[in-house]
Steps between C-alpha positions, in 0.01 A plus 500: 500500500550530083481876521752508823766264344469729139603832731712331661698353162379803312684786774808198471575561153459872498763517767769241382438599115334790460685735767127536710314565199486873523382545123285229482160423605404212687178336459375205654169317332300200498383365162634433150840686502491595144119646547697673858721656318308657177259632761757652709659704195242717456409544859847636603618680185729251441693593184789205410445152651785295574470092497684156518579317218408175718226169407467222324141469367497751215569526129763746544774531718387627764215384788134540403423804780789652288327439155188606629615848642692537186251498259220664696760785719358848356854645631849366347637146668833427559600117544808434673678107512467339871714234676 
């Protein structure tokens, strides 16, 4: 039901933000989202990564899944303010 309501939001905001999401990959995992993501990077030649600036429970201004890609990314991140 998790994994079904994350496509489902997931395929929303590619097509009302990110015109379908032709350049972009979509991945859908269970697990720490930080850990998700720095194991995706290397799986899919992913060269830039591209994040919210969104959270509340970090030293900096930014969320801690942020923080933690940040510092640990082997491929340039690029933090971008949220709503």
């Amino acid at each position: 039901w998790e994994r079904k309501k994350a496509e489902e939001r997931l395929d929303w905001v590619c097509g009302e933000h990110l015109q379908g999401c032709p350049l972009y990959i979509k991945h859908m995992a269970i697990g720490d989202p930080a850990d998700e993501i720095l194991k995706i990077i290397p799986k899919e030649g992913i060269d830039m990564v591209v994040m919210a600036k969104r959270g509340r429970n970090s030293r900096f201004s930014f969320g801690s899944v942020t923080e933690k890609v940040v510092k640990n990314a082997p491929v340039p991140v690029s933090v971008v303010p949220s709503e």
